[in-house]
MIGUSE-800891 format. One record per atom (N, C-alpha, C, O): residue number from 0; atom name; x, y, z. Coordinates in Angstrom, 2 decimals. Example, Ala and Ser with C-alpha at 12.3 -4.5 7.8 and 13.67 -1.06 7.14 Angstrom:
// residues 2
[guvo 0,N,[13.19,-5.69,7.80]]
[guvo 0,CA,[12.30,-4.50,7.80]]
[guvo 0,C,[13.20,-3.30,7.80]]
[guvo 0,O,[14.24,-3.32,8.46]]
[guvo 1,N,[12.85,-2.25,7.08]]
[guvo 1,CA,[13.67,-1.06,7.14]]
[guvo 1,C,[12.90,0.03,7.87]]
[guvo 1,O,[13.41,1.14,8.04]]
***
This chain:
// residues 87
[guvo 0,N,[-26.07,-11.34,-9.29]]
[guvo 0,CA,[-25.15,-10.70,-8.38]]
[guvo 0,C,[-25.56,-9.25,-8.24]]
[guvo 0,O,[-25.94,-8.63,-9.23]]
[guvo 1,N,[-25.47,-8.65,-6.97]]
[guvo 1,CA,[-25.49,-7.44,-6.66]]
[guvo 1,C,[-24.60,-6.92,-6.27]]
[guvo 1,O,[-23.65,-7.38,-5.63]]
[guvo 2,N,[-24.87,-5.59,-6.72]]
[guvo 2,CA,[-23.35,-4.32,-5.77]]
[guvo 2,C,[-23.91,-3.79,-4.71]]
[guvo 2,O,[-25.02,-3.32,-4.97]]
[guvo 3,N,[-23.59,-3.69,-3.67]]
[guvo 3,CA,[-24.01,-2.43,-2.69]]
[guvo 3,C,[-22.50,-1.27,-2.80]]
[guvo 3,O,[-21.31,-1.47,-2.55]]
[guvo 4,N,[-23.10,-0.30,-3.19]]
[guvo 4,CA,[-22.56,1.23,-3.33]]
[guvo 4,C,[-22.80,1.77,-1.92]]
[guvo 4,O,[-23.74,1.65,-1.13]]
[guvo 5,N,[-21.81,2.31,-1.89]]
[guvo 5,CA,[-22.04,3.26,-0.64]]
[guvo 5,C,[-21.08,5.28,-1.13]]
[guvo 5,O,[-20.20,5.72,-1.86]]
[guvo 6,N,[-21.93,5.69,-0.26]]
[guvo 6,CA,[-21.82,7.41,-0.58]]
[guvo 6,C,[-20.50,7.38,0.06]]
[guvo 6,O,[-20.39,6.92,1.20]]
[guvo 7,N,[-19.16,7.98,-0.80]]
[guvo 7,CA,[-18.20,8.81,-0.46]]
[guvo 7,C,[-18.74,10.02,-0.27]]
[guvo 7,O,[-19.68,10.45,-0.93]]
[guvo 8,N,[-17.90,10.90,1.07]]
[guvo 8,CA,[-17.91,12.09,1.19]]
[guvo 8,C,[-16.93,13.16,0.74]]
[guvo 8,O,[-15.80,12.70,0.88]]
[guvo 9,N,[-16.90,14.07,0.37]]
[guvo 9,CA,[-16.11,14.73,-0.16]]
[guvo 9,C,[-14.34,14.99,0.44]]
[guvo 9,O,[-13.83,15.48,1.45]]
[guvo 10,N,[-13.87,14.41,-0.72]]
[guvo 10,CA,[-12.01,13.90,0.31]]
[guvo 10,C,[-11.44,15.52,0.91]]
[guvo 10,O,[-10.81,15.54,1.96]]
[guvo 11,N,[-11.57,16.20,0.51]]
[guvo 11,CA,[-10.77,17.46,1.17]]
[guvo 11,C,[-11.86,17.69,2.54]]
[guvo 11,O,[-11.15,17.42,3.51]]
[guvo 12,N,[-13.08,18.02,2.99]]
[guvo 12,CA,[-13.82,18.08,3.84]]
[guvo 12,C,[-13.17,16.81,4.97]]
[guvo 12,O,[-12.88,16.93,6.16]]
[guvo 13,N,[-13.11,15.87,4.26]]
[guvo 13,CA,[-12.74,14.54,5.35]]
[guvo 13,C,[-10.98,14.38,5.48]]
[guvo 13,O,[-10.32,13.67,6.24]]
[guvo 14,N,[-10.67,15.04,4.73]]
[guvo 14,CA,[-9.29,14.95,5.52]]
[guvo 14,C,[-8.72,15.57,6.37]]
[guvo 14,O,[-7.86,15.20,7.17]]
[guvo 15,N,[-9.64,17.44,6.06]]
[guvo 15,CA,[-9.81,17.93,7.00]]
[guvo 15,C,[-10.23,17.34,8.43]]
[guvo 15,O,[-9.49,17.37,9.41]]
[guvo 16,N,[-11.02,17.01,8.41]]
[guvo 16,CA,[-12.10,16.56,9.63]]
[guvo 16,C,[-10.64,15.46,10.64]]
[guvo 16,O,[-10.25,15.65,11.79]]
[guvo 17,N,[-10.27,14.63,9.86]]
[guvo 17,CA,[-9.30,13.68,10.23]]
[guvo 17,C,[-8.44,14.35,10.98]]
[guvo 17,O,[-8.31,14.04,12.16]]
[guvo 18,N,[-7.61,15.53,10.33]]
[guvo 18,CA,[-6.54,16.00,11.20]]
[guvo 18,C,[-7.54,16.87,11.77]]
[guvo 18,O,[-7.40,16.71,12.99]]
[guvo 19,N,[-8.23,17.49,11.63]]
[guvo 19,CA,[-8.63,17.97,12.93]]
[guvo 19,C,[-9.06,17.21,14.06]]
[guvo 19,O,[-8.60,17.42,15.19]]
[guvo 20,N,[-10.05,16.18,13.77]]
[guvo 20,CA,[-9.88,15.34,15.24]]
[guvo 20,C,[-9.25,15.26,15.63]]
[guvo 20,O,[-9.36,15.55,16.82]]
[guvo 21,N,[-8.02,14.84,15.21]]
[guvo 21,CA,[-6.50,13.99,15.93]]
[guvo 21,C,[-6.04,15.26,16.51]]
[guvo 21,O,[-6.00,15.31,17.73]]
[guvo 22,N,[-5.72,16.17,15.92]]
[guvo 22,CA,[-5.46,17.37,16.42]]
[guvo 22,C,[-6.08,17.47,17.57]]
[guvo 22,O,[-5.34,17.44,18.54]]
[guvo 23,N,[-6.83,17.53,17.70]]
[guvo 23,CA,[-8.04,18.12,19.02]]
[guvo 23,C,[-8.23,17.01,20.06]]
[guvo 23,O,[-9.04,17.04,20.99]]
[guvo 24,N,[-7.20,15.86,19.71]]
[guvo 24,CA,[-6.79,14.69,20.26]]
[guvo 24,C,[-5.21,14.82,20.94]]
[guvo 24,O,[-4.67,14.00,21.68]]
[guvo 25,N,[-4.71,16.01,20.49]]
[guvo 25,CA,[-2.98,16.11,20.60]]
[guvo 25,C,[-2.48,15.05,20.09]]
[guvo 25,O,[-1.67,14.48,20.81]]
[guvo 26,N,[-2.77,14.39,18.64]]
[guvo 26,CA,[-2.30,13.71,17.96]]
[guvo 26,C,[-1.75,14.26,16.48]]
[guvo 26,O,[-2.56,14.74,15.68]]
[guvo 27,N,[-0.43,14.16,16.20]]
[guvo 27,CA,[-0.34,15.08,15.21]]
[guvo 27,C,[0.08,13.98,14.03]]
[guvo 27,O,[1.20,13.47,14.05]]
[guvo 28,N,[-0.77,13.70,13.15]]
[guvo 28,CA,[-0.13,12.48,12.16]]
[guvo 28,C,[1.22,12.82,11.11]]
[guvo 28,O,[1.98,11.91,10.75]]
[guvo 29,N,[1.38,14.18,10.69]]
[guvo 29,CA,[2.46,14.18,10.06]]
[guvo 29,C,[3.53,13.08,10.69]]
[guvo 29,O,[4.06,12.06,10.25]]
[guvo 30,N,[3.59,14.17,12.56]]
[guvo 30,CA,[4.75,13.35,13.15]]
[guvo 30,C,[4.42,12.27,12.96]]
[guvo 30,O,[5.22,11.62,12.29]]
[guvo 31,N,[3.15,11.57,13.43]]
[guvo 31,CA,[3.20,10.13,13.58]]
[guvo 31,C,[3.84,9.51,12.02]]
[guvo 31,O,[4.95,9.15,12.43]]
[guvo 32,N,[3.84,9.34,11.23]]
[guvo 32,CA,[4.44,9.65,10.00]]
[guvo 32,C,[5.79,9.14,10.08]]
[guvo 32,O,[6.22,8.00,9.91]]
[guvo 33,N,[6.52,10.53,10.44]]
[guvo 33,CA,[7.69,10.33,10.54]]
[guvo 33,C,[8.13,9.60,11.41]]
[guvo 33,O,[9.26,9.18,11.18]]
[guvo 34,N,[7.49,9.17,12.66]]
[guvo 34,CA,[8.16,8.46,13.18]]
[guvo 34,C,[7.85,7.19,13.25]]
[guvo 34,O,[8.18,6.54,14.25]]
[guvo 35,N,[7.24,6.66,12.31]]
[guvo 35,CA,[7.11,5.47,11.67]]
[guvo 35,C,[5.62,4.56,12.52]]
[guvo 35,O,[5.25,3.38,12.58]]
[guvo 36,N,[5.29,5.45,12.89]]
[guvo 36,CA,[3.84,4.69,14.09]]
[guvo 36,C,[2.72,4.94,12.96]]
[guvo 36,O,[1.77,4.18,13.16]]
[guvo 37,N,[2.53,5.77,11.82]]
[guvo 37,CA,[1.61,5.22,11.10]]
[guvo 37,C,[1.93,5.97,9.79]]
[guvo 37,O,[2.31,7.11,9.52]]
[guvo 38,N,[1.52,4.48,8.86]]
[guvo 38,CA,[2.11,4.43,7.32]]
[guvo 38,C,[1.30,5.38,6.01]]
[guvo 38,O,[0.17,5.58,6.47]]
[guvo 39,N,[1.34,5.76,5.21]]
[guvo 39,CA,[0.37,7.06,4.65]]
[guvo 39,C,[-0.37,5.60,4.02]]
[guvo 39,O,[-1.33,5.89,3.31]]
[guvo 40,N,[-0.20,4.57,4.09]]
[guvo 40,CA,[-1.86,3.75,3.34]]
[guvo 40,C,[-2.47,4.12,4.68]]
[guvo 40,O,[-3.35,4.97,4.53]]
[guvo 41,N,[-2.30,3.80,5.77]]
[guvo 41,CA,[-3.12,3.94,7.35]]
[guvo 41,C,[-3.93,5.06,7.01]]
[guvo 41,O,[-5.15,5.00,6.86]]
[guvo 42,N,[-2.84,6.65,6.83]]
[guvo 42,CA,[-3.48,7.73,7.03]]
[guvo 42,C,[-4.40,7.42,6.17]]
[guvo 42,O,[-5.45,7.18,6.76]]
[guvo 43,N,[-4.50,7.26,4.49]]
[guvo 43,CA,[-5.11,6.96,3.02]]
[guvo 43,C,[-6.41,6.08,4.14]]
[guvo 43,O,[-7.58,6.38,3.88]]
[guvo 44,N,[-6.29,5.55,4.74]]
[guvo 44,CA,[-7.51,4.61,4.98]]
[guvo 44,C,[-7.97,5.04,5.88]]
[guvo 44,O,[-8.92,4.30,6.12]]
[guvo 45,N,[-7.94,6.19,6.97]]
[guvo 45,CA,[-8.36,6.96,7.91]]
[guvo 45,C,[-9.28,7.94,7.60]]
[guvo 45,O,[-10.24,8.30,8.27]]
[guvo 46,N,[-8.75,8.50,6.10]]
[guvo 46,CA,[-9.53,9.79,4.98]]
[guvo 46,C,[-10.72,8.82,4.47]]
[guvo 46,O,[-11.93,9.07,4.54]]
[guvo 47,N,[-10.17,7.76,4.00]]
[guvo 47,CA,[-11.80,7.17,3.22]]
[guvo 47,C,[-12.30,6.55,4.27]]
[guvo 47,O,[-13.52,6.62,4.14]]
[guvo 48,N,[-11.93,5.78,5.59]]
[guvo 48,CA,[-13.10,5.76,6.68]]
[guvo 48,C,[-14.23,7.21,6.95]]
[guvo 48,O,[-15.45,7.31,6.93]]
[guvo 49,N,[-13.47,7.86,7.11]]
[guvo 49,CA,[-14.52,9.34,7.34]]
[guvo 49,C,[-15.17,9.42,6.40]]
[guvo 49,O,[-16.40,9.45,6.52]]
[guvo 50,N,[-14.50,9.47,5.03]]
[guvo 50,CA,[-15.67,9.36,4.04]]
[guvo 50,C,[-16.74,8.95,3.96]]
[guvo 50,O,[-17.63,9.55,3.35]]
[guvo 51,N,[-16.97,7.35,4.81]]
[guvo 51,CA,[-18.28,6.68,4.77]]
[guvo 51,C,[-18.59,7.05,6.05]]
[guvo 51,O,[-19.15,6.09,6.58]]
[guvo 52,N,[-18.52,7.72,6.60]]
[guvo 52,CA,[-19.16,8.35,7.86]]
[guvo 52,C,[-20.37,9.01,8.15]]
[guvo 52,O,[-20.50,10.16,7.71]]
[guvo 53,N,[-21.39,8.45,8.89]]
[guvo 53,CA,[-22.67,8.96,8.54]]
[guvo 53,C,[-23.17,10.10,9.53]]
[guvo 53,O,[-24.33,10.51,9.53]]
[guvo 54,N,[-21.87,10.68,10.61]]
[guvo 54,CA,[-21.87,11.57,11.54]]
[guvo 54,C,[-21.28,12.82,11.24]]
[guvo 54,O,[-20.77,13.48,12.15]]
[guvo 55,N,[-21.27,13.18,10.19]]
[guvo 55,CA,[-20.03,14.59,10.08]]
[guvo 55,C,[-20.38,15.55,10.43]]
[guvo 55,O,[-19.47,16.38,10.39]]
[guvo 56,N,[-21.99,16.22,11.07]]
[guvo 56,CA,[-22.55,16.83,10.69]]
[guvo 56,C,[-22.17,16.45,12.86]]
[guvo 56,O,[-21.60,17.46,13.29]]
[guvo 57,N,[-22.27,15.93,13.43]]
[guvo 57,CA,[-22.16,15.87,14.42]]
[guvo 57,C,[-20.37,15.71,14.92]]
[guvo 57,O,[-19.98,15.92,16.07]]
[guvo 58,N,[-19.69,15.40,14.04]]
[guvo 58,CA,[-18.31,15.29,14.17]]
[guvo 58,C,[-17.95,16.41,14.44]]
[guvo 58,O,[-17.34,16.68,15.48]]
[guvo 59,N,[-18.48,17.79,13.02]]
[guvo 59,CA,[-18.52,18.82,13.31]]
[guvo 59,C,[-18.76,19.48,14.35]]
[guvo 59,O,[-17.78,20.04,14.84]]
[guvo 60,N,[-20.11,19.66,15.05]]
[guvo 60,CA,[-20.32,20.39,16.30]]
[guvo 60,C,[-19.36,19.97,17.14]]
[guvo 60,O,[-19.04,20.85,17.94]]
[guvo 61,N,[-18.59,18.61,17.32]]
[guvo 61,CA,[-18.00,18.20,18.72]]
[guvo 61,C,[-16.91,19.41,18.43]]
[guvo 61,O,[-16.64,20.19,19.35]]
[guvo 62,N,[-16.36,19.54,17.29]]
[guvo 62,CA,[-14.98,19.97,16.64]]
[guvo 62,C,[-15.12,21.51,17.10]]
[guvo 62,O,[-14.14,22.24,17.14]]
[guvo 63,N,[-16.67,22.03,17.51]]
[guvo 63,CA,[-16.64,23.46,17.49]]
[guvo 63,C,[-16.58,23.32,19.35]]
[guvo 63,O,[-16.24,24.14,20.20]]
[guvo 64,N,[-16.98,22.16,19.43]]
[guvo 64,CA,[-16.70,22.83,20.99]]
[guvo 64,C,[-15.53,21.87,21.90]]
[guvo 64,O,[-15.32,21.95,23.11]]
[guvo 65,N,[-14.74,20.78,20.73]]
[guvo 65,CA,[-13.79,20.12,21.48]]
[guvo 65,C,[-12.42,20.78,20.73]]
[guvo 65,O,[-11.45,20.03,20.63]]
[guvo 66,N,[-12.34,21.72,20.36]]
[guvo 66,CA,[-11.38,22.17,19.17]]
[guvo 66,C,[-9.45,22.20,19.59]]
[guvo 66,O,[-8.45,22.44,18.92]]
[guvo 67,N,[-9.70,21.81,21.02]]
[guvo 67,CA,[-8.27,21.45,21.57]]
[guvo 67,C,[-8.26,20.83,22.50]]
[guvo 67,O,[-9.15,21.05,23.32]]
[guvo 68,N,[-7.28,19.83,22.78]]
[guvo 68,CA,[-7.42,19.16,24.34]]
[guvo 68,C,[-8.48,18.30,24.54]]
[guvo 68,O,[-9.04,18.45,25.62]]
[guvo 69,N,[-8.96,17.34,23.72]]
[guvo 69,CA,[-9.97,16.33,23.91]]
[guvo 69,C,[-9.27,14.98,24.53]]
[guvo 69,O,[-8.40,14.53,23.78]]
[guvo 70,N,[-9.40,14.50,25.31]]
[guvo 70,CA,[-9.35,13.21,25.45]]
[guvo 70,C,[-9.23,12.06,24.97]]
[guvo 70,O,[-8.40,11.15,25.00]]
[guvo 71,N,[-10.67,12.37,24.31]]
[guvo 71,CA,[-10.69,11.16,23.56]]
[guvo 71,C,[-11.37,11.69,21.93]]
[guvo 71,O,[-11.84,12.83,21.93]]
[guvo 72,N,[-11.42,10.98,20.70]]
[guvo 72,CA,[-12.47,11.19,19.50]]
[guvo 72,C,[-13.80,11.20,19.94]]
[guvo 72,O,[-14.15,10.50,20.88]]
[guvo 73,N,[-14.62,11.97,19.31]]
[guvo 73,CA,[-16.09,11.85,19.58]]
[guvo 73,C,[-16.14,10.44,19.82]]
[guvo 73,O,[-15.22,9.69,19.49]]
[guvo 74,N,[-17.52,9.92,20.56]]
[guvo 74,CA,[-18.36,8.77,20.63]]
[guvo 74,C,[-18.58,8.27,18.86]]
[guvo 74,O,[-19.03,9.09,18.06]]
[guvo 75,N,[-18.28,7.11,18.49]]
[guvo 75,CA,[-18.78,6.65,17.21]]
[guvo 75,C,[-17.50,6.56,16.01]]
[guvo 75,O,[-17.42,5.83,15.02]]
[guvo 76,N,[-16.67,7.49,16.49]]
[guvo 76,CA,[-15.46,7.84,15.14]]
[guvo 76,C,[-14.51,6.47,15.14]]
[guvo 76,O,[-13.63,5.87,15.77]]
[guvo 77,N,[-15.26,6.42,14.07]]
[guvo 77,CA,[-13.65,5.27,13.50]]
[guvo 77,C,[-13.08,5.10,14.05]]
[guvo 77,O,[-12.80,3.96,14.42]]
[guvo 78,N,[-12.39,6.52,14.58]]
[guvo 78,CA,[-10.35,6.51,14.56]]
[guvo 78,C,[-10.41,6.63,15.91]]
[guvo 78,O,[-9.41,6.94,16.56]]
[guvo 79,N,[-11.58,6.41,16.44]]
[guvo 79,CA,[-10.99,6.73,18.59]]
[guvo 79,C,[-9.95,5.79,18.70]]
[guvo 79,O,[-8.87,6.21,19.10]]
[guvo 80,N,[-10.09,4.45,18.40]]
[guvo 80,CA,[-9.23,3.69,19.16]]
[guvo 80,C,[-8.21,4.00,18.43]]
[guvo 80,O,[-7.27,4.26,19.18]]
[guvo 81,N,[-7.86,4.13,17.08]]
[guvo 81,CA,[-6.48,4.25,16.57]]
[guvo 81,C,[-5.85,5.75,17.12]]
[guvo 81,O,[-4.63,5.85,17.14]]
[guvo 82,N,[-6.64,6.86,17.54]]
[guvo 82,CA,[-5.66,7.91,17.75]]
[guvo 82,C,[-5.52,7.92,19.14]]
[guvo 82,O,[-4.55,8.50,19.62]]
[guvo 83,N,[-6.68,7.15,20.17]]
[guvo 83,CA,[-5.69,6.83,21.27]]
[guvo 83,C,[-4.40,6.30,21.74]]
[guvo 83,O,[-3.70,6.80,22.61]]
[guvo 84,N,[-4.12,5.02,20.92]]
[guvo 84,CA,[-3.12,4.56,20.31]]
[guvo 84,C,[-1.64,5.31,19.71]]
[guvo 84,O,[-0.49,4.89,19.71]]
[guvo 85,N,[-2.14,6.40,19.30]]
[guvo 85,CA,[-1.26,7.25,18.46]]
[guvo 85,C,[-0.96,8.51,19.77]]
[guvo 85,O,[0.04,9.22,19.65]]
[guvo 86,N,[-1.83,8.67,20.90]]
[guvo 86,CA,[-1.59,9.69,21.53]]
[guvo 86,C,[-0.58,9.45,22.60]]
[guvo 86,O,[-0.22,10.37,23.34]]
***
């Protein structure tokens, strides 16, 4: 039997990154939160999706030049379809 391991990224960097997308999505997850549209395992599984993310480095640049009022998540992110959803 084998394991395949895969690289976590560092959780404060990626949780960052998370609310900032959504943010820059006009998605604000606290609220979503409270108003019951998404559960903190969701958020918990939104932080370790980014984690295995092999774009951050490009997540980043979008973030420097999409930093409010995006449309949509970068091309590739996990969470496009879920924070469209949420928007």
């Amino acid at each position: 039997m084998s394991a395949q391991l895969s690289h976590l990224g560092d959780p404060a960097l990626h949780f960052f990154l998370t609310r900032s997308v959504a943010r820059a999505c006009d998605v604000n997850l606290s609220d979503a939160m409270a108003q019951g549209r998404l559960s903190a395992n969701e958020y918990a599984d939104m932080v370790t999706r980014c984690r295995k993310c092999p774009y951050v480095g490009q997540c980043q640049q979008w973030l420097a030049k999409n930093g409010a009022h995006a449309e949509h998540a970068p091309e590739g992110c996990a969470h496009r379809a879920l924070l469209d959803n949420l928007h």
